[in-house]
N, C-alpha and C positions, 0 to 999 in steps of 0.2 A: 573088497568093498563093493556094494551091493550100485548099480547104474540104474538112470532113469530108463525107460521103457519107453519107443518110440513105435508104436502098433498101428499098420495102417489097414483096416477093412475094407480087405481089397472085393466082396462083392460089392460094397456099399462106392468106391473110390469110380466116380466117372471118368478117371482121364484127366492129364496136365493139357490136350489137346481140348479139353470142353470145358477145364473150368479157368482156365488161363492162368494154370501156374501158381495157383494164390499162395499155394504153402512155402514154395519157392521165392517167391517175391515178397514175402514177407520177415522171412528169415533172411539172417547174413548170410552174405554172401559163400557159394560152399560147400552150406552145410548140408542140404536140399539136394539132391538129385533124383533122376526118375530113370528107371528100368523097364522097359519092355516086359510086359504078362499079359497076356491071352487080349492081344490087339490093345494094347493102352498104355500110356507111362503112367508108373506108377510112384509113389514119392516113396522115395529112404533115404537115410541118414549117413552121410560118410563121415563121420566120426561122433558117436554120438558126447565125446567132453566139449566137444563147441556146443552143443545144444543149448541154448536161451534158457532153457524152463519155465516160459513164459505163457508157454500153454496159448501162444498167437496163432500157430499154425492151425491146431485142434481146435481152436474159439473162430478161424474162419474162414473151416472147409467149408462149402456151400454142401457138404451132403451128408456131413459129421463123420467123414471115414476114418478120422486120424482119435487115438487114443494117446495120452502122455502121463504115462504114470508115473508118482515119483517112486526112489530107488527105496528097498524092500530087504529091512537088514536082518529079521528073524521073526517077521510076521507080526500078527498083534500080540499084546498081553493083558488079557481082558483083567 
């Protein structure tokens, strides 16, 4: 079964220490966490079946780092 895709652009991603967390605080409780990459926390997903797909996080990064794609069962069929 084909998962949604939780893609964060981490040139684009300033930091949970500059934008205060919002992806994190906006999602439940959890699901959110930040890892350490070249001086910054950065957001990912500890399991991505709690994911909301509410597309909250991605609608209110302040720098639009985050991508939520939904899940991709055998591409299109034009």
């Amino acid at each position: 079964m084909a998962e949604i895709q939780f893609i964060v652009h981490k040139e684009l991603c300033i930091g949970s220490d500059k934008c205060g967390g919002i992806c994190a605080r906006i999602c439940p409780p959890d699901i959110i966490a930040y890892v350490e990459e070249n001086g910054k926390q950065v957001p990912c997903v500890n399991d991505i079946e709690l994911c909301m797909k509410d597309h909250g996080c991605q609608n209110n990064c302040p720098v639009k780092a985050i991508t939520i794609l939904p899940p991709q069962e055998g591409g299109r069929n034009f």
